[in-house]
N, C-alpha and C positions, 0 to 999 in steps of 0.2 A: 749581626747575629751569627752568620758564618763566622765569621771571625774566630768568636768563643769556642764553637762548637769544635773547631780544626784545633786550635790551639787547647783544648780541651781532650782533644783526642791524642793530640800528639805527647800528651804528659801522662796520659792516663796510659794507653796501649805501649808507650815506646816506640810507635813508628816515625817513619822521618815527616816531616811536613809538607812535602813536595807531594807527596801517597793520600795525606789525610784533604790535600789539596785537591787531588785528581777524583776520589772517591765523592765527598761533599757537593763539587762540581759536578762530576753526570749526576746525582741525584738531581741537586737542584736544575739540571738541566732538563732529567726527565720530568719532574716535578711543571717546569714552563709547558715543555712540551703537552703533556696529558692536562693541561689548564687550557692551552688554546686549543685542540684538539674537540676537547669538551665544549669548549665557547661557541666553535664552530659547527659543530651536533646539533647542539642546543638552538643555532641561528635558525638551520635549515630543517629539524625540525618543527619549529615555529612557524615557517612558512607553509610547509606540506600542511601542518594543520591550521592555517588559515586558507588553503587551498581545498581542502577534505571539507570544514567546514561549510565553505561556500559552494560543493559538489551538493552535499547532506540537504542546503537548504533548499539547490535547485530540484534535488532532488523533490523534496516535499511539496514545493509550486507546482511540481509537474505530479505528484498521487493527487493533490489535492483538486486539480482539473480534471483528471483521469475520472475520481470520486463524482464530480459533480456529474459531468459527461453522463456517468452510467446511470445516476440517480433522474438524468432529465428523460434516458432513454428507457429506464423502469417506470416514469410516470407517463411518459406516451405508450407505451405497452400498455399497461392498466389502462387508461383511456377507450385503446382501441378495444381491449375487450370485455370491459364496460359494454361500448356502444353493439359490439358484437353480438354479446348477452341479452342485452336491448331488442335488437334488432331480432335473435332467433326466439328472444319472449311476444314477440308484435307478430310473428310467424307462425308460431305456435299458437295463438289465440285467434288470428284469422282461419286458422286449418281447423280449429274445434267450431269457428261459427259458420265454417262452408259445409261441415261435418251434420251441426247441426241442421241448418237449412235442407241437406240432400237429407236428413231425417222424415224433415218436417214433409219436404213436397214428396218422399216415398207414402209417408202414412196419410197424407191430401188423396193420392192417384190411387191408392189401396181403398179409401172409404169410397173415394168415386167407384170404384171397379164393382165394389159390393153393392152399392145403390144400386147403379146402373145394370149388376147383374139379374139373370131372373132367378124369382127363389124358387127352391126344388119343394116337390108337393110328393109327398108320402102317400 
């Protein structure tokens, strides 16, 4: 194909053959070079991105434990203050029935007091 191409140029331009030689050659020479060039780009980055890949994946094993992690320590949170709530509702209903009892034995020790008072005579 060179061939053509040189002996095609050297009838068409009028230059000598040795020129339309030297010219065709670097081309095709840079033409190899920017081929393997390219090949070798293309190898390496091939590799970085099966390398980034398998980063991306660990990455996501490791959100995805992160994830659970926090979700097991937002369900023991809840838990505790669950039983917290629990606990200050059981507190709260014993302090309304100690509440009511010191009712009950004020208004007992008040009837007594009045019984056992003597009554005033006009």
């Amino acid at each position: 194909m060179t061939f053509f191409l040189v002996t095609a140029s050297v009838a068409v331009h009028n230059i000598p053959s040795r020129k339309a030689w030297l010219v065709f050659g670097i081309i095709g020479g840079l033409l190899v070079f920017f081929s393997v060039s390219a090949e070798l780009a293309a190898r390496r980055i091939g590799r970085e991105a099966d390398e980034y890949q398998k980063k991306a994946e660990e990455a996501v094993k490791t959100m995805q434990k992160q994830t659970e992690q926090f979700q097991k320590q937002a369900e023991e949170a809840t838990k505790a203050m669950g039983k917290q709530s629990e606990e200050a509702a059981k507190q709260m209903q014993q302090q309304m029935e100690a509440q009511k009892a010191l009712e009950q034995m004020q208004q007992k020790s008040m009837e007594q007091m009045q019984k056992g008072a003597p009554k005033e005579r006009n």
